[in-house]
C-alpha positions in Angstrom: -123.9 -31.4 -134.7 -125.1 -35.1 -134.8 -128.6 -35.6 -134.4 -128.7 -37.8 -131.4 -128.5 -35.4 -129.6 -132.1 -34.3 -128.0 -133.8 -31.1 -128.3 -132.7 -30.4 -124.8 -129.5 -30.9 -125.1 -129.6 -28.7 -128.0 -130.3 -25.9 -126.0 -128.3 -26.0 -123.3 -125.4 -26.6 -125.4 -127.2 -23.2 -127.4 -127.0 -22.0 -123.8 -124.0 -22.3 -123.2 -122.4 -21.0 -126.5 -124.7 -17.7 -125.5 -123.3 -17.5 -122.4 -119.7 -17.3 -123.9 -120.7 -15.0 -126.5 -122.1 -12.6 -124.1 -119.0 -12.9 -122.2 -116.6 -12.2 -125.2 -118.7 -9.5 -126.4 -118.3 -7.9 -123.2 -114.7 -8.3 -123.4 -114.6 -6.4 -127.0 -116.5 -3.6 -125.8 -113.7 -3.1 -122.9 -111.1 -3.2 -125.5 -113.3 -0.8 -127.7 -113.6 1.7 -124.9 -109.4 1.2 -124.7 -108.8 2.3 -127.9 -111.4 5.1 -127.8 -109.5 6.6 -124.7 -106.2 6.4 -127.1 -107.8 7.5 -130.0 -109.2 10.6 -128.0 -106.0 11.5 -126.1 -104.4 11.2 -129.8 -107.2 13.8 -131.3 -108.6 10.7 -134.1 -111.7 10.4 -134.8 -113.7 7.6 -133.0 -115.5 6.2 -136.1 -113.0 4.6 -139.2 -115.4 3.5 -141.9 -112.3 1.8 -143.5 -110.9 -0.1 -140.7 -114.9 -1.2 -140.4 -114.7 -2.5 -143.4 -111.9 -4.3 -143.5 -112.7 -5.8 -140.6 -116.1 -7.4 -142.4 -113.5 -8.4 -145.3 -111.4 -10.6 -142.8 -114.7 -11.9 -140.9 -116.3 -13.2 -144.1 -113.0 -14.8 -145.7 -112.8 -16.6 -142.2 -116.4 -17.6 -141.7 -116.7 -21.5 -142.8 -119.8 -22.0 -141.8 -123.6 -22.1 -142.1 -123.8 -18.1 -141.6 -123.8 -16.1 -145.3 -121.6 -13.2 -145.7 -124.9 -10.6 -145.2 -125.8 -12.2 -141.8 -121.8 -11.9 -141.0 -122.0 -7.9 -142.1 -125.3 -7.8 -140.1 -124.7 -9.0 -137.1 -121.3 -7.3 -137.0 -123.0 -3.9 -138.4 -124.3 -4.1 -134.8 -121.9 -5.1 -132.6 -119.8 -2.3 -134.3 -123.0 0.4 -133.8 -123.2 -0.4 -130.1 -119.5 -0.1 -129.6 -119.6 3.3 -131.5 -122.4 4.5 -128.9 -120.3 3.6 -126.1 -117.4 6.0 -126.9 -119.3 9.1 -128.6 -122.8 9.6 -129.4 -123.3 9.5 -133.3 -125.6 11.4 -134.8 -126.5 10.5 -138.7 -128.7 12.6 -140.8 -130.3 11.3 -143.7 -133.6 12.8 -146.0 -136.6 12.3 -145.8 -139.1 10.4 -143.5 -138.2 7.3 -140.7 -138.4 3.7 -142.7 -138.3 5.1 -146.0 -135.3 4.0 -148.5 -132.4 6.9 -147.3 -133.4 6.0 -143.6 -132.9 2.1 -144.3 -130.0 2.5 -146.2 -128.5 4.7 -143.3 -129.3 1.8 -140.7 -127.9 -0.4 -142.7 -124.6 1.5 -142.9 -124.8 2.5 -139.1 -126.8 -0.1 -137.2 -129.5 0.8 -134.6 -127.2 2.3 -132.2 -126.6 5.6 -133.2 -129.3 8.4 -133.3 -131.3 9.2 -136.3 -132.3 12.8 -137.8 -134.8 13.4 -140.4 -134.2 16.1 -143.0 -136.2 17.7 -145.4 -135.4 18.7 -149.1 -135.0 22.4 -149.0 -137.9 24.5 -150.8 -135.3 25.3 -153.4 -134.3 21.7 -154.2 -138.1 20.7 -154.7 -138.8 22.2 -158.1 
């Protein structure tokens, strides 16, 4: 970006770059929602942690810009959560209490679109 440009046209150029990725991400989820219909007709199951990620594999090695590979898998982690959500509601357990470390590690695996269930450590486990 050369900086003479002004703030305002900054913005509008962020604008507009929003706009598309809105737009593309739209598109995605369509094709998502296409191969969740084929995946259901064919019995498969509707989440493929591998295909996942070697899809973050290929959009790291082609990322030559400003963004680090953790903001790559981040953003992603989402996109991939909320397209998850729209074919089959995905329920992940994990133990203990909301925000503490199995809970965080589950979000970060899952994103924020699927639903979330505490467990508890059985009596027997406790000793």
């Amino acid at each position: 970006m050369s900086a003479q440009l002004s703030l305002e046209e900054i913005r509008k150029k962020i604008d507009e770059i929003d706009t598309e990725l809105i737009r593309l991400l739209n598109d995605r989820a369509d094709l998502v929602h296409e191969v969740g219909l084929i995946k259901k007709e064919a019995g498969l199951s509707i989440y493929a942690p591998e295909r996942e990620e070697a899809l973050l594999q290929r959009l790291v090695q082609k990322s030559k810009g400003r963004l680090p590979e953790t903001a790559i898998r981040a953003i992603y982690r989402e996109i991939m959560s909320a397209s998850v959500a729209l074919e089959k509601e995905l329920c992940i357990a994990f133990l203990g209490l909301v925000a503490t470390c199995s809970h965080l590690a589950a979000r970060s695996k899952f994103g924020a679109w699927v639903r979330y269930s505490p467990q508890s450590i059985p009596a027997r486990c406790k000793e």
